[in-house]
C-alpha positions in Angstrom: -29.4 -10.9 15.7 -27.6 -11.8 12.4 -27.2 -8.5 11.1 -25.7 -7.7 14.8 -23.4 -10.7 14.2 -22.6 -9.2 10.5 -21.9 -5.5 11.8 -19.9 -7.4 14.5 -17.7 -9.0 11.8 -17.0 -5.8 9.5 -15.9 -4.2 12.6 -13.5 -7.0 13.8 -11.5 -6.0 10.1 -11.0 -2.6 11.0 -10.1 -3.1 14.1 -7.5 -5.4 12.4 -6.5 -2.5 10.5 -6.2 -0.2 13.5 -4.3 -2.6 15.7 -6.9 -3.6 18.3 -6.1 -7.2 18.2 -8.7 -10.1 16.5 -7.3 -12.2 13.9 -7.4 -12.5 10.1 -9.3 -14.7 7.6 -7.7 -16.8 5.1 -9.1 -17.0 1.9 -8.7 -19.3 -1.6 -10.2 -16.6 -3.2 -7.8 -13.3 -4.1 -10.7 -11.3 -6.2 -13.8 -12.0 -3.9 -17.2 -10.4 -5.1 -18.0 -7.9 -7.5 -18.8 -4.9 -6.8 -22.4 -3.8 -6.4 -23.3 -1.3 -9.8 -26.2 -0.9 -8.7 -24.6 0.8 -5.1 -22.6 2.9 -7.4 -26.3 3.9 -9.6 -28.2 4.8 -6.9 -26.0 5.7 -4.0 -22.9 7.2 -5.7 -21.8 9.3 -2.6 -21.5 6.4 -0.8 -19.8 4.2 -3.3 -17.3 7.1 -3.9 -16.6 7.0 -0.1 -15.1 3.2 -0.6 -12.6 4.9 -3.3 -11.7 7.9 -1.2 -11.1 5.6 2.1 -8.9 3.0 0.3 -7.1 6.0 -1.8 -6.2 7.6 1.9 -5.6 4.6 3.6 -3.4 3.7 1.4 -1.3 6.9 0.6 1.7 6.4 3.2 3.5 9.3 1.9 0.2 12.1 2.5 1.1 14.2 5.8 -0.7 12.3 8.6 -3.1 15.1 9.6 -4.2 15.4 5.7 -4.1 11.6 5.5 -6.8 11.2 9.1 -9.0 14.0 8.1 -9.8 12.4 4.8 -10.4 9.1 6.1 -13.0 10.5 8.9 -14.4 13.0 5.9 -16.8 9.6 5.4 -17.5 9.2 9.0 -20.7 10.6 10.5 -20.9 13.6 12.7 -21.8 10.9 15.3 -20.3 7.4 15.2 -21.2 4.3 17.8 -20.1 1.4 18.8 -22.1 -1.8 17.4 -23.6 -2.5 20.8 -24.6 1.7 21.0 -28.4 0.5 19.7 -29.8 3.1 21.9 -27.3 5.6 20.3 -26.6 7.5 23.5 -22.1 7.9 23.2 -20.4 9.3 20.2 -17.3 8.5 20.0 -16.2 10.1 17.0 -13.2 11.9 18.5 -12.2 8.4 20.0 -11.8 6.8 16.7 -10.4 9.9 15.2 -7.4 9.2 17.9 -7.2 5.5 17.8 -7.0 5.7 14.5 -4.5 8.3 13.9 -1.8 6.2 16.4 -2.5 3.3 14.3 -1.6 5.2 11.1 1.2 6.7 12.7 2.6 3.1 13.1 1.9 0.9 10.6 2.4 0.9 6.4 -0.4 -0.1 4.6 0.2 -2.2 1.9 -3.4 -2.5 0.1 -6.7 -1.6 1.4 -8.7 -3.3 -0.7 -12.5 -2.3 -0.1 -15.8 -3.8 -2.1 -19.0 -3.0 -1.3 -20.8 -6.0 -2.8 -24.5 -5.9 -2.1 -26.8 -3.1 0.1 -30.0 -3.0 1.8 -32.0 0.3 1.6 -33.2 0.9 5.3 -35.2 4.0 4.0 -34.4 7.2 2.6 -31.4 8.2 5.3 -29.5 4.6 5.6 -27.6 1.8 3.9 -26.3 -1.1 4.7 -23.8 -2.4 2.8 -21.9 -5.8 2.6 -18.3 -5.1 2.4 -15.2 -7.3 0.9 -12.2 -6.1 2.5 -8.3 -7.2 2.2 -6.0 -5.5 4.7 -2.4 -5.6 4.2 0.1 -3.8 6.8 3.2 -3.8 8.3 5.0 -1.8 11.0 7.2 0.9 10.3 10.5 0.5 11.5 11.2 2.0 15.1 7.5 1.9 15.8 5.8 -0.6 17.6 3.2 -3.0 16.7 2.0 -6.7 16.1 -0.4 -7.0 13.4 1.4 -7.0 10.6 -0.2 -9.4 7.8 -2.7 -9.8 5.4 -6.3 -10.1 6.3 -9.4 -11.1 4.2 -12.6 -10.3 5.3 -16.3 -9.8 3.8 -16.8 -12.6 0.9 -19.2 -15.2 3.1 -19.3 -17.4 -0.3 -15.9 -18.1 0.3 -16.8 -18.9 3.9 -15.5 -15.5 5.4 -17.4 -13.7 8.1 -19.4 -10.9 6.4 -18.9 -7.0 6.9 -21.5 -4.6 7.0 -21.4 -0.9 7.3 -24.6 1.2 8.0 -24.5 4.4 5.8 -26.4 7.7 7.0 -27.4 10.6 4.6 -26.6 13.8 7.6 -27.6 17.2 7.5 -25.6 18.3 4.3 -27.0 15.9 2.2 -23.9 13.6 2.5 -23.5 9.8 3.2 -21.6 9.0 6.2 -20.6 5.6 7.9 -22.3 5.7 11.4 -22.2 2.1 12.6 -20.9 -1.0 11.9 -16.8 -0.6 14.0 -16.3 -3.3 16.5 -16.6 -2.1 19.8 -12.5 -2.6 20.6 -11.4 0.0 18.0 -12.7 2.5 20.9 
């Protein structure tokens, strides 16, 4: 139940970040945690995935195509929703699409992603707790309401953790699999 309530969280920030409504955090607390070396020691894949996300998210002037295919380059072959425990509906394509239109729409400012601590499930998935600061605004002519800055992730500063469950597929790379709020779909 708490790591449902945890997964729940993580994916109430990128559905933030993809427009699906929720609200933000505040925090006192503009660095948050520090990042988890030993993530980056013995996962180094997945730790690399946090750069290339933020990096993409956060290039508004890559070609949209380019800038969506990078950002679901760390996505599994098969993504669910949180509530998916049976993992019976991919809905990879779904998220692909969703999140395209949101890119399409909104600037982002900062995408600020740490991956703080992680819990080795076994050899084939990860779960990591995930500091994240979204900044965004809509680009003029397009429409949209989220605009703002939200902090989410750093439960010592009171905020609502994230956690993204990390899956080592058929190529021998990590990919996020679970952990988006069931509204980005």
């Amino acid at each position: 139940m708490k790591l449902l309530k945890l997964t729940l969280v993580m994916i109430l920030s990128l559905a933030m970040l993809t427009g699906c409504g929720g609200g933000g955090g505040g925090s006192s607390n503009p660095t948050g945690p520090a990042p988890d070396l030993t993530l980056q020691e013995a996962y180094p894949g997945i730790y690399a995935s946090y750069s290339l996300m933020q990096t993409t998210m956060e290039d508004n002037d890559l070609n949209l195509d380019d800038r969506i295919n990078s950002f679901m380059s760390v996505i599994a072959e098969k993504i669910y929703l949180i509530s998916d425990t049976a993992k019976e509906t991919d809905k990879r394509t779904v998220l692909y699409n969703k999140t395209k239109d949101r890119l399409d729409r909104y600037t982002v400012n900062s995408w600020n992603l740490v991956p703080f601590a992680h819990t080795k499930i076994d050899d084939k998935t990860v779960q990591v707790n995930t500091r994240m600061v979204l900044s965004f605004t809509v680009i003029p002519g397009k429409v949209g309401d989220k605009s703002g800055t939200y902090y989410f992730g750093d439960t010592s500063n009171g905020e609502a953790p994230i956690v993204f469950t990390w899956v080592k597929e058929a190529d021998d790379k990590w990919r996020l699999q679970q952990g988006f709020p069931d509204d980005v779909f």
